[in-house]
LUMMI-612651 format. One record per residue: residue in one letter; x, y, z of N, C-alpha, C in turn. Coordinates in pm, whole numbers, padded with zeros to 5 digits, always signed. Layout:
% LUMMI-612651
aXYZXYZXYZ
...
This chain:
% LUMMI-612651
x-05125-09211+05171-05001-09278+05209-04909-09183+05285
x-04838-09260+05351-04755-09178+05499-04614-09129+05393
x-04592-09020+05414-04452-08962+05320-04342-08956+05399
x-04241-09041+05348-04173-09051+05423-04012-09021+05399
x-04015-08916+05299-03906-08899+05251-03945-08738+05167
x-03854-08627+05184-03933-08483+05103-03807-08386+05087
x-03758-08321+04992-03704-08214+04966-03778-08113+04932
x-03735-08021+05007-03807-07882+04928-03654-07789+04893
x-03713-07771+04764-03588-07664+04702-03467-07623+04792
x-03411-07800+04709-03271-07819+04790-03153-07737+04745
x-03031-07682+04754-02940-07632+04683-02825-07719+04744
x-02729-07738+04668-02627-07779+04729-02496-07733+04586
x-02367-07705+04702-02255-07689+04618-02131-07750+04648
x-02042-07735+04537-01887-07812+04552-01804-07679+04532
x-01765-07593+04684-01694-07488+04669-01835-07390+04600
x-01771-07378+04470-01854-07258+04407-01962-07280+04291
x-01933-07404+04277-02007-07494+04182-02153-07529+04196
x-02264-07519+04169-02409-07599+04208-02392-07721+04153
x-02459-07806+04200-02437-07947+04210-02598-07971+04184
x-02682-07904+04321-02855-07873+04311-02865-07761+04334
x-02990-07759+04197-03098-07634+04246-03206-07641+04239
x-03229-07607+04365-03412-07614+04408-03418-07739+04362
x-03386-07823+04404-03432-07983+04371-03580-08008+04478
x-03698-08017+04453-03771-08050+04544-03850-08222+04494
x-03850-08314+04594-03853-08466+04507-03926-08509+04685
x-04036-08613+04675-04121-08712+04758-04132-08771+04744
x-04096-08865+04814-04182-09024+04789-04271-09057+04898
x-04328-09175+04922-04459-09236+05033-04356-09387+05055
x-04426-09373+05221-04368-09539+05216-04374-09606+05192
x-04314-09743+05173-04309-09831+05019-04287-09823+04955
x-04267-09706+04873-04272-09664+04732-04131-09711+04700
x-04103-09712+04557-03947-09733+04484-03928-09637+04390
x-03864-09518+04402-03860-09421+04332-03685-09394+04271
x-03711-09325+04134-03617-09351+04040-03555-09257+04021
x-03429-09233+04054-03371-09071+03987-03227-09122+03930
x-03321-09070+03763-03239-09064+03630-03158-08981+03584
x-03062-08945+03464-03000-08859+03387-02852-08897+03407
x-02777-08828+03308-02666-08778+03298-02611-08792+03372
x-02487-08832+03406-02358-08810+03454-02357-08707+03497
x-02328-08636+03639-02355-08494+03621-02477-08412+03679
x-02551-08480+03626-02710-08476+03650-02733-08378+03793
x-02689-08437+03923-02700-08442+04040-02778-08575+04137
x-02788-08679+04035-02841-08774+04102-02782-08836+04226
x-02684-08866+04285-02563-08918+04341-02552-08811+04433
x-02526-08598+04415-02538-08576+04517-02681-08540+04556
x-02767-08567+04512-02961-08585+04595-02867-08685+04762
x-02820-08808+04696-02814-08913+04795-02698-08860+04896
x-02581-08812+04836-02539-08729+04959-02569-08633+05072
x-02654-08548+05029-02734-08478+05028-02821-08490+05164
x-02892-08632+05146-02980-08701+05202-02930-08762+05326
x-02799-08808+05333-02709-08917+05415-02655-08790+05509
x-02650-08707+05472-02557-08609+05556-02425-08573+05494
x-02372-08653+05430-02221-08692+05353-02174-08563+05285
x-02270-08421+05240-02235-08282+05197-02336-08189+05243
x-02315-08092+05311-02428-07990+05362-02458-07929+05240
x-02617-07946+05291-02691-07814+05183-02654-07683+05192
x-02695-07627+05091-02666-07423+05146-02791-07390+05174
x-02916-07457+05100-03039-07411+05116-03130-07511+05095
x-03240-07477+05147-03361-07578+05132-03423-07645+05269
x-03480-07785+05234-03498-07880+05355-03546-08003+05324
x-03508-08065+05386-03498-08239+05399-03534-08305+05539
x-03672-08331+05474-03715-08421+05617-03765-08566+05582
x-03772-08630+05657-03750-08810+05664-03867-08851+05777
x-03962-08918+05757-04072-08896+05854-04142-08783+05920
x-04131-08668+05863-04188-08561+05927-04065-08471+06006
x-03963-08531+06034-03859-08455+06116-03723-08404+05973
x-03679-08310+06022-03586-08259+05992-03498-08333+05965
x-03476-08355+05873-03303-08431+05876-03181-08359+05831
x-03181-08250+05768-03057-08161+05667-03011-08078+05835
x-02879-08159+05864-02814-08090+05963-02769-08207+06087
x-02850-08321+06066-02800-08425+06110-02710-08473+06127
x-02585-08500+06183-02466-08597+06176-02504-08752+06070
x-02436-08778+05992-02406-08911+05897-02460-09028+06019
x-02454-09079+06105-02413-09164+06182-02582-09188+06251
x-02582-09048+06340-02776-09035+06336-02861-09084+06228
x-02833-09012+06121-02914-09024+05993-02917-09223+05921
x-02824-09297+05977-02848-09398+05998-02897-09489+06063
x-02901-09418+06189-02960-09521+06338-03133-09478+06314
x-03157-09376+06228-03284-09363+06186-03387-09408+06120
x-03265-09460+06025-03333-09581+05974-03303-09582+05820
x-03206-09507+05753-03179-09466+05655-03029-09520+05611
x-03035-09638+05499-02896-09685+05443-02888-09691+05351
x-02794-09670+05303-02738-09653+05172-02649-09770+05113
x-02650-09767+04947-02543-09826+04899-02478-09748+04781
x-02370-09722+04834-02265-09619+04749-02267-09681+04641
x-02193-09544+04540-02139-09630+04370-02012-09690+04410
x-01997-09771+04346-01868-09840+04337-01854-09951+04406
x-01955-09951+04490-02016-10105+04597-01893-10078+04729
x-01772-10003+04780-01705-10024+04863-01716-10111+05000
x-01654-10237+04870-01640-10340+04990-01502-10313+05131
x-01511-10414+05253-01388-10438+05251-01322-10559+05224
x-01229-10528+05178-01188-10617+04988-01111-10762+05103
x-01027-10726+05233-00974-10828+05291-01035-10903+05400
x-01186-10842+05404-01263-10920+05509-01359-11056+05486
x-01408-11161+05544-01512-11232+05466-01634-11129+05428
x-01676-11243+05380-01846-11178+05325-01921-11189+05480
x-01906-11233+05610-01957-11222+05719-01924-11161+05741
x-01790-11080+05787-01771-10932+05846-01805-10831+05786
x-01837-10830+05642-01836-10719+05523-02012-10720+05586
x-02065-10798+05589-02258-10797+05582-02258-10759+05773
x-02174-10808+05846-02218-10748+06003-02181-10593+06020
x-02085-10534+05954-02018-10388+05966-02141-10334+05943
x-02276-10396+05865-02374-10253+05826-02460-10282+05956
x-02450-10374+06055-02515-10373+06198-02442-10288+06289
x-02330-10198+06242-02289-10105+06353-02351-10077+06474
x-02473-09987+06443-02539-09877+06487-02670-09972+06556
x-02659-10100+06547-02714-10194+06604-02709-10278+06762
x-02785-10303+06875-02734-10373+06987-02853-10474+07032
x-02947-10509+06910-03008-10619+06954-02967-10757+06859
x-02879-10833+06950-02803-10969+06919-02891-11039+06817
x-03015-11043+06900-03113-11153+06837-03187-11113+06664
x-03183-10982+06669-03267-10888+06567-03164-10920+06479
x-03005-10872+06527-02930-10870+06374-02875-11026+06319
x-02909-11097+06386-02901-11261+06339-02999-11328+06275
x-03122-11260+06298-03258-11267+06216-03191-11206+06071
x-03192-11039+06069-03177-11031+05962-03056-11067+05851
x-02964-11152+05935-02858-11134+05839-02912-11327+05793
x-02969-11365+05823-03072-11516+05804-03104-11469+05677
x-03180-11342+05702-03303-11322+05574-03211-11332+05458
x-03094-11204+05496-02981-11184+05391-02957-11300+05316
x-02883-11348+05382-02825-11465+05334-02948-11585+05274
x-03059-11560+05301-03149-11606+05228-03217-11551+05101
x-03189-11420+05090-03184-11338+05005-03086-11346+04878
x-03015-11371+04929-02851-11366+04845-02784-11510+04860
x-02860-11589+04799-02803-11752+04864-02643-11743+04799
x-02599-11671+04693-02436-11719+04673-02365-11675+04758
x-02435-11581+04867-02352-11533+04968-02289-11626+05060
x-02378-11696+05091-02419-11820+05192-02319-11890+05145
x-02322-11943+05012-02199-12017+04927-02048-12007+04978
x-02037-11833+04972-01950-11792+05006-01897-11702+05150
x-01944-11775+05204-01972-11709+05337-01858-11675+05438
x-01733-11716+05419-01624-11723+05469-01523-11689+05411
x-01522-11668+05282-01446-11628+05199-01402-11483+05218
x-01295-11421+05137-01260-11253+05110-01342-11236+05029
x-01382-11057+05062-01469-11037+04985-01443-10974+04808
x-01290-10979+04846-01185-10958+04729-01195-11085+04634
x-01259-11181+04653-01252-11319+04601-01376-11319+04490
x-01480-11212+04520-01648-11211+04456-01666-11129+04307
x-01739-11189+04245-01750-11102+04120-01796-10954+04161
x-01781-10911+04069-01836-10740+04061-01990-10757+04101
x-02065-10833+04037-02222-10889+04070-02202-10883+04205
x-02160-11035+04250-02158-11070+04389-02104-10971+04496
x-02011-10877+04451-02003-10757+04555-02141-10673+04587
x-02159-10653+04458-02304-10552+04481-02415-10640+04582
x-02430-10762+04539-02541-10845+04647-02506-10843+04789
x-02330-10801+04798-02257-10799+04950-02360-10693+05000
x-02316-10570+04919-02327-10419+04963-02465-10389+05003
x-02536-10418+04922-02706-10416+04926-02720-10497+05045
x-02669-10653+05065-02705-10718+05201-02635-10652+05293
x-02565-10592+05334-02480-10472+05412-02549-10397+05448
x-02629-10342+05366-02712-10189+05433-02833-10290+05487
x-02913-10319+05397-03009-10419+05498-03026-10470+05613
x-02885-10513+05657-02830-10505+05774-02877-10392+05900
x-02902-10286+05848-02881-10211+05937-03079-10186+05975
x-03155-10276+05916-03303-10250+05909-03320-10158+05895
x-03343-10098+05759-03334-09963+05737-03504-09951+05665
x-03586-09796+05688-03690-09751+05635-03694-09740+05509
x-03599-09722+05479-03569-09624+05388-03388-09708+05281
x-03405-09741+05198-03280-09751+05094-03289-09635+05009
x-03110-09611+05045-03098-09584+04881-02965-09641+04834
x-02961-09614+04701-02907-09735+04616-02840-09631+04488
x-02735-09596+04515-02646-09542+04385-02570-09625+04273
x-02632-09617+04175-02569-09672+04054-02576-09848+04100
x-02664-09930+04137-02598-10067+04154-02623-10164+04057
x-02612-10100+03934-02644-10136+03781-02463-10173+03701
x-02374-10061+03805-02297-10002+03729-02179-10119+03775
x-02121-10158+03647-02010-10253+03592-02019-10368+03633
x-02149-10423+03606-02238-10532+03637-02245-10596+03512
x-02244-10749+03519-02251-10817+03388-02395-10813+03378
x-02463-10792+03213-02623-10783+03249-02708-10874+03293
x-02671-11055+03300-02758-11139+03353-02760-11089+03548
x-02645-11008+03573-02631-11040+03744-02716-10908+03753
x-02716-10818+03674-02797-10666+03654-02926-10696+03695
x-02987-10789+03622-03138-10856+03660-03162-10944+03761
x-03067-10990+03834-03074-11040+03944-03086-10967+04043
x-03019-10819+04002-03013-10742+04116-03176-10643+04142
x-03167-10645+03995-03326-10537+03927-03439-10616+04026
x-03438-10747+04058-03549-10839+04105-03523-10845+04255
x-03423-10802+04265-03372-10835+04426-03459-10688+04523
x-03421-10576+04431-03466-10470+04466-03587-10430+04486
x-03678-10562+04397-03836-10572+04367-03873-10614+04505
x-03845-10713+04543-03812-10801+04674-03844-10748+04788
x-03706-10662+04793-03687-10581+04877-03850-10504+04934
x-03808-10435+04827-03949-10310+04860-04102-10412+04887
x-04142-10525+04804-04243-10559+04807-04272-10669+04993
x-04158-10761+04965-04159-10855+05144-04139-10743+05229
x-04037-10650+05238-03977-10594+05382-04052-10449+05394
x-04103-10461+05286-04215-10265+05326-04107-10194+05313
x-03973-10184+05262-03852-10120+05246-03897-10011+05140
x-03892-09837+05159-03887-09760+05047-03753-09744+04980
x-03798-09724+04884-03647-09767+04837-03627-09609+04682
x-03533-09510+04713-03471-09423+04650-03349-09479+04499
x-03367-09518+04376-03259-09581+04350-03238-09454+04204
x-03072-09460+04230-02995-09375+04158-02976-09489+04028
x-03006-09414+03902-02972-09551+03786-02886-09478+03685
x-02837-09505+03651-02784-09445+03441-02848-09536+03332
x-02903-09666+03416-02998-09752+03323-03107-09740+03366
x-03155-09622+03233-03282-09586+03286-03373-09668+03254
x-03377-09786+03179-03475-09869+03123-03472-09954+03228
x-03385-10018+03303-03368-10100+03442-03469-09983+03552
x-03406-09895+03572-03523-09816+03664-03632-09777+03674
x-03676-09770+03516-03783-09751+03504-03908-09853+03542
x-03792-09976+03488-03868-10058+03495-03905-10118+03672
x-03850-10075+03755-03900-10118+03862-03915-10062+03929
x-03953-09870+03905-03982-09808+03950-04137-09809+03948
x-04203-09721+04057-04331-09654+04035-04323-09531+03996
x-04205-09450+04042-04277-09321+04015-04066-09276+03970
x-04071-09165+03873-03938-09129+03858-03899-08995+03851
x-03834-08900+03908-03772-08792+03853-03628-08770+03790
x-03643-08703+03674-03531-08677+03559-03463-08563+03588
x-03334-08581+03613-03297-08503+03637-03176-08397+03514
x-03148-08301+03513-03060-08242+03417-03009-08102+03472
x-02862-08137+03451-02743-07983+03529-02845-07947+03695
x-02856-08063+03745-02862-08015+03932-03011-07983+03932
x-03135-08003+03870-03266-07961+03832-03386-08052+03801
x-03478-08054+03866-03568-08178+03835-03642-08114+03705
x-03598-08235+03583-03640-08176+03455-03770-08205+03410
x-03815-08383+03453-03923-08396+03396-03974-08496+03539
x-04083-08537+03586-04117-08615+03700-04277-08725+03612
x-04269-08842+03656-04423-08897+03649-04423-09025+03714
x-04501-09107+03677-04528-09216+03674-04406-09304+03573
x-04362-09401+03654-04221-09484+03542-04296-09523+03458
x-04422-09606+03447-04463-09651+03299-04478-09513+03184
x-04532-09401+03259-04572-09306+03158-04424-09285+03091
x-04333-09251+03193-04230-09189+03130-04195-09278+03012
x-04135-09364+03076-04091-09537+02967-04153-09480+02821
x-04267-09405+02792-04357-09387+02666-04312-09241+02666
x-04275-09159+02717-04196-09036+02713-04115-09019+02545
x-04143-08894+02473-04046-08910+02351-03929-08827+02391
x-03936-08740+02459-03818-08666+02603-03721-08741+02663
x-03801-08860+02709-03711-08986+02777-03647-09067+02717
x-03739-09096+02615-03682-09176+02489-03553-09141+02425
x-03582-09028+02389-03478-08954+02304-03304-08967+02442
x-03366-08914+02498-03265-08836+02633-03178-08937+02709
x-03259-09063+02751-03169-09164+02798-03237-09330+02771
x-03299-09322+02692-03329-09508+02628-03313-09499+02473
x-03188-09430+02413-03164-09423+02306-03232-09483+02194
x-03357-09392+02185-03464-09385+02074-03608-09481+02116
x-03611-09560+02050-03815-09647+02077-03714-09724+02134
x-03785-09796+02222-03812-09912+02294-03845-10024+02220
């Protein structure tokens, strides 16, 4: 399988602080890969990391075979690489149509981004519902389905996906857990997802690395881990 995503012993800091060390993490295309732990962890900045959004001090990060750590934010998107931040940052006074076209920025084929924002909205039918509306008007759920149809937008190789578990009611949690299945399985989308619910990630992961204080602690297969007494203990508070 074609790899399409690679750190090698990344470092990164805040001022004087490590954030990562030697983080080295791969995935293949297609794949849906899981990075777990702590608050803290460094999961969140991996994805900065990745976007351009904080320079490394050391290491390397390449994305199809090319270099990416040194990239401008803006490149690192027209590449094919989108993201969805924590916290879902909508814009709160626009409809849900301007909020889902803003992730076609970096876009200039008319016909391509009207296809995909079809799929979207076929994807996300309450969007459709709400299609004209503020996006200040949508549940916490329904923002996250904005944000996720937002980056999609931009036909991206590559997702990643920070926290989009987080302050989610749990029936819309599993809407989203299945959406992400979706994703990766119809659109050939690889997909990077940041969780604190590691039993949600696990579960729709293939493959996961654990992370602890900026350090890849434990790596496998998501089913193996799921049976992990390390994992168990550490973040699916006790048996399953």
């Amino acid at each position: 399988m074609t790899t399409i995503l690679s750190l090698k012993d990344v470092e990164l800091y805040y001022d004087h602080v490590y954030a990562l060390k030697r983080v080295s993490i791969e995935m293949s295309e297609g794949e849906t890969v899981a990075l777990i732990g702590a608050n803290g962890a460094g999961k969140s900045s991996i994805l900065r990391a990745i976007t351009g959004l904080r320079k490394i001090r050391s290491g390397e990060i390449h994305y199809m075979g090319e270099r990416l750590d040194g990239i401008p934010p803006a490149e690192i998107v027209r590449k094919g690489i989108a993201m969805v931040p924590e916290g879902r940052r909508v814009f709160p006074f626009m409809s849900i149509k301007d909020n889902l076209l803003m992730g076609a920025f970096t876009r200039t084929d008319k016909a391509g981004i009207t296809r995909t924002l079809d799929s979207v909205l076929q994807r996300f039918p309450r969007l459709r519902e709400r299609y004209s509306q503020q996006a200040s008007t949508l549940s916490g759920g329904e923002q996250q389905m904005m944000v996720i149809g937002r980056a999609l937008m931009a036909a991206p190789r590559l997702l990643l996906l920070d926290e989009p578990s987080l302050g989610i009611a749990p029936k819309l949690v599993q809407d989203i857990a299945r959406s992400i299945v979706a994703i990766s399985r119809d659109e050939g989308v690889s997909v990077l997802l940041v969780e604190q619910n590691s039993r949600m990630a696990l579960s729709i992961s293939s493959r996961a690395y654990a992370l602890a204080t900026g350090a890849v602690a434990l790596t496998g297969q998501s089913k193996d881990l799921m049976n992990d007494d390390r994992i168990k203990a550490a973040y699916l508070g006790g048996e399953l």
